[in-house]
N, C-alpha and C positions, 0 to 999 in steps of 0.2 A: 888353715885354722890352727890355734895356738892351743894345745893341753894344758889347763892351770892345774892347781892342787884338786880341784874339783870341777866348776863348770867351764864349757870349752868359751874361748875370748872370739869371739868372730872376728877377722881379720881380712875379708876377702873384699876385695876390688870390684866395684859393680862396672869397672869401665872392660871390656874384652880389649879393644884397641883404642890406646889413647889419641889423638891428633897433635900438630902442632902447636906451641905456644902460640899464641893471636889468632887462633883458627875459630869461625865464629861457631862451630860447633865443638865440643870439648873431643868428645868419640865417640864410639859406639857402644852403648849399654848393653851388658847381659841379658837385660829384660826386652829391650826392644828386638835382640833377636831369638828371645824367647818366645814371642809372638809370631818371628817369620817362621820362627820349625814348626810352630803352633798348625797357620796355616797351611805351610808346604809339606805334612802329615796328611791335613784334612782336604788336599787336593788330591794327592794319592791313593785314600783311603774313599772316597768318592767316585774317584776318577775307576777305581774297581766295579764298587757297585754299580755304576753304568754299564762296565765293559761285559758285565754277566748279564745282563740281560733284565734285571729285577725293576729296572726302573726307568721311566720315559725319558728323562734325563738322560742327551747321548754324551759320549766321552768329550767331545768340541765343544760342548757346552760348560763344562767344568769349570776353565780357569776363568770363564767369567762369571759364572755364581761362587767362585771360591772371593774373587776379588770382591765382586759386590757383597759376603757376608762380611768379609772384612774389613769394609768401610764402616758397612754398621753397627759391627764392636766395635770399632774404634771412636766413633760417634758415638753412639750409645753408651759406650763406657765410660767416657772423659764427661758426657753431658750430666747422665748418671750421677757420677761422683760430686760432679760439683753442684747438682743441683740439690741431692738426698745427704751432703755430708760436707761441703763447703761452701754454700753461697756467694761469700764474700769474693771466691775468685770470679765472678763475671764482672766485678767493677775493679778486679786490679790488672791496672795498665803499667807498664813500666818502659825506659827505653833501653832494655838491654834484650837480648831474642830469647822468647818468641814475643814478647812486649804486652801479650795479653795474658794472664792468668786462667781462661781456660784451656789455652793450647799449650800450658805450660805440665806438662806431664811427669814432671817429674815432684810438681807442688800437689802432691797426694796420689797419682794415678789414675786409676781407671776402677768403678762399680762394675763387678759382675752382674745384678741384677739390671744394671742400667745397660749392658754387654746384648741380655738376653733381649729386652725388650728392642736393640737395633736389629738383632738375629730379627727378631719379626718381621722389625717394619724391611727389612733389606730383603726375606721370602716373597713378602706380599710383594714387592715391585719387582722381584726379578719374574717371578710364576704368573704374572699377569701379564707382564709383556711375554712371557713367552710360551704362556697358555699350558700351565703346567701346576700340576697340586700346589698350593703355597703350604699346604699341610704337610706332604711329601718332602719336599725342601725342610721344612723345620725339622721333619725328623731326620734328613743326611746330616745336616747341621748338627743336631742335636747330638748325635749316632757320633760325629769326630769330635765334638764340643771338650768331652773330656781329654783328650791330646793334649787341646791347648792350655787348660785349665793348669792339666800339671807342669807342663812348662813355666810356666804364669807363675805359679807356687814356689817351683823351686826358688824362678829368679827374683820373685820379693825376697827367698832365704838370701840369696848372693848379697842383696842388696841391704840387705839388716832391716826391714821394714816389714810392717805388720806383722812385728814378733808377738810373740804370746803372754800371758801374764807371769808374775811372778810364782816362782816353784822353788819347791827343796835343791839349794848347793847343789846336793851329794847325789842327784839324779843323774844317771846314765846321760840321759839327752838335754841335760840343761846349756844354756849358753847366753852367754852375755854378750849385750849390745850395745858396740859404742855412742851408735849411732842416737840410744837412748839421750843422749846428751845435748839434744835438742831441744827436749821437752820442758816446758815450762816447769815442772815439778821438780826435774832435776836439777837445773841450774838454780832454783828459789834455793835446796835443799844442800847441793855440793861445789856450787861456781865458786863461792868464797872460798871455801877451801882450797882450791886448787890455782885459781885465777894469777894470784901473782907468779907463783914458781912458774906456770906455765907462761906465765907474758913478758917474765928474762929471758925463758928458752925460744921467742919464737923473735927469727932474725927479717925486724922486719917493725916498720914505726907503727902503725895503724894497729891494735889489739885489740876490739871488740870486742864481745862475749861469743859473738856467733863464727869471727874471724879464727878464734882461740879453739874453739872447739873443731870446726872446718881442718883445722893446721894439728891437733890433736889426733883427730881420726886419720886422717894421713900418714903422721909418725906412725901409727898404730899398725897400721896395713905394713908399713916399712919393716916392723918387727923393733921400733926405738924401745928397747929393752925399762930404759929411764921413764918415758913416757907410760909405758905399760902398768910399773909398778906403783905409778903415782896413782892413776885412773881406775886399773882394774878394782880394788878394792871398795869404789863405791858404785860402781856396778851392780843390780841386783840378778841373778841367775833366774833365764824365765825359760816359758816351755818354745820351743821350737814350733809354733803355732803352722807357720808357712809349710814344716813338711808333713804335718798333720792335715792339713786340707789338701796338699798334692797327692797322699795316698789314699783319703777319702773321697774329695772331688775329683781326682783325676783314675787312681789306677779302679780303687771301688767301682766307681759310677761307671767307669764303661767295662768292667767285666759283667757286671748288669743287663748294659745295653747289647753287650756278646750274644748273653744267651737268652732276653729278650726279642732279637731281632735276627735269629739264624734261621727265623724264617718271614716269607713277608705278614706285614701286619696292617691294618686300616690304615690309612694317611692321618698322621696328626697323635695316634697311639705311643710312639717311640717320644715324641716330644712332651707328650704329656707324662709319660713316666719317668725320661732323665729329669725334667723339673721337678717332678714330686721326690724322687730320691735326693736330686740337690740339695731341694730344700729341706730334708731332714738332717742329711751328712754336715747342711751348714751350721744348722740351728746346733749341734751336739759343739762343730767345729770353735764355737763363739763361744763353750766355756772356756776354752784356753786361748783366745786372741786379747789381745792388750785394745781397748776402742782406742781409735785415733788420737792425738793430743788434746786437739781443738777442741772435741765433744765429748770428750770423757766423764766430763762429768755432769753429763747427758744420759746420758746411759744406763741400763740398770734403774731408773727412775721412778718406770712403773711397773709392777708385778717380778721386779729385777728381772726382766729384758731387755737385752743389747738393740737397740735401732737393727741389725744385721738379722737377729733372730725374728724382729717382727716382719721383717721384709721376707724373711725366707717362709717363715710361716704363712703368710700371704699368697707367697708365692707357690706353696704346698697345697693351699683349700683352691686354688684357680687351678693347677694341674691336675689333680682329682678330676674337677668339674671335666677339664679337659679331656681325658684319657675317659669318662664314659661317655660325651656327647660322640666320640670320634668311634668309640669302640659297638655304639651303636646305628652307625651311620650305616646305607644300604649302597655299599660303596666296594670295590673290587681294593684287594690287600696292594699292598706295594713295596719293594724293597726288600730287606733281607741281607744277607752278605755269603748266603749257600747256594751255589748252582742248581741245578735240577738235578745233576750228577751225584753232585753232592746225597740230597737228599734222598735219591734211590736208591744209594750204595745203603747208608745211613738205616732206612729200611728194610734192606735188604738181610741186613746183619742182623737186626733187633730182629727179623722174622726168623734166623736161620739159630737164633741163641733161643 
């Protein structure tokens, strides 16, 4: 990342390993293996609470409800996004790969609330076939959910995506996005400007708007000093929104679910409270996210709430409902992440202070 006079210029590569020239995959994204530590976290982290005894779930059985929650964020999340926030991608076909726009994952991502609702439906079928809480499951789920979440977080920062709104320069944490450069608002307001000097400098017949910018951000990552000072200055400096929900969705929410869950608790209670907490951490999180390009100006429209706040809100009044139908269930506790040892010694101590 680049120190300006004031806010910092993002500069980082979302690619970790590029591939070859004609390779029909480009390489491997920061963000997709932001997902795989996501999971391989929340197989470890599971794969414990089994091996202590807290839960019916035996250790053998892990890496297939790890795999089966993971199909359904992944499902969930791509369906998710494109259903509550781009439509338009289930009718775009294209012939270059993945040829469909919703498996095209890098044309917006992935909805965490569309995340959670796979988490469900992927409990319900893996606890039925194998005759096991589906409640239970949503709360291990639930219990590693924030691992991945802040994985997830950073690598939209790597990736300069779902930045934040705009903020004061001269902020500690401000930083500029080139990738802003995509957006309808900024090409209307800065493509002239810039457009010819940049389409002498790019070696290469074809100069599009989207070409130029594409070849812009690239110099930029490179450090083309030339490029930098042309661009940086229409740049607006905004909040680092990405590492604002990594420390609230991710490291918050499960210090929460630490010491909500050190010991066991109904089936279904752990789940119902990471989602009530989500949903507030979100709702705060969404004053400082920039809404998507497409819907922006969607947004804010009624009672000025963001689509993301209403969704989360939503999703705050249904985990309530949840966390007392469960907490009043007449049903034996489950889970936890403290032995019996644990919790003797634990007592032991508090009796002897």
């Amino acid at each position: 990342m680049l120190m300006t006079l004031a806010a910092w210029l993002h500069d980082w590569d979302p690619f970790a390993i590029e591939f070859w020239q004609g390779s029909p995959l480009p390489g491997i994204r920061w963000y997709g293996l932001s997902y795989l530590a996501g999971f391989a976290a929340g197989f470890f982290v599971i794969r414990r609470l089994a091996r202590i005894g807290n839960s019916p779930l035996k250790p053998e059985q892990v890496l297939d409800l790890v795999m089966c929650i993971a199909l359904g964020v992944i499902a969930g999340g791509r369906i998710g996004y494109v259903l509550l926030y781009d439509p338009k991608l289930l009718t775009n076909f294209t012939t270059s790969f993945p040829f469909w726009g919703l498996l095209a994952l890098n044309k917006g991502g992935m909805a965490s609330h569309g995340g959670l609702i796979g988490i469900a439906v992927a409990a319900l079928f893996y606890g039925r076939r194998h005759q096991i809480s589906c409640l239970h499951l949503l709360d291990l789920a639930t219990f590693t959910g924030p691992i991945g979440l802040f994985f997830g977080r950073v690598a939209n920062f790597v990736n300069g995506e779902l930045y934040g709104r705009i903020c004061d320069e001269s902020s500690p944490l401000a930083v500029k996005f080139p990738q802003e450069m995509h957006t309808a608002q900024w090409m209307t307001e800065h493509m002239h400007k810039v457009q010819p000097t940049l389409a002498r400098m790019i070696p290469a017949k074809s100069t599009s708007a989207g070409q130029i910018i594409d070849w812009t951000i690239i110099k930029i990552r490179s450090g083309n000093q030339q490029v930098i000072h042309l661009i940086e200055p229409l740049l607006p400096a905004r909040h680092p929104s990405q590492l604002y929900e990594a420390a609230l969705e991710g490291l918050l929410l499960f210090l929460v679910l630490i010491v909500a869950w050190a010991k066991p608790r109904k089936p279904g209670v752990i789940f119902g409270l990471g989602c009530s907490v989500y949903g507030v951490v979100r709702i705060f999180a969404e004053r400082y996210r920039q809404p998507d390009d497409h819907i922006a100006h969607l947004e804010s429209a009624t009672l000025n709430i963001t689509r993301g706040q209403w969704l989360s809100g939503l999703l705050f009044i249904v985990a309530v409902f949840v966390v007392i139908f469960c907490t009043r269930r007449n049903v034996k506790p489950l889970g936890g992440w403290r032995t019996a040892s644990d919790a003797k010694q634990t007592g032991r101590v508090t009796n002897e202070s």
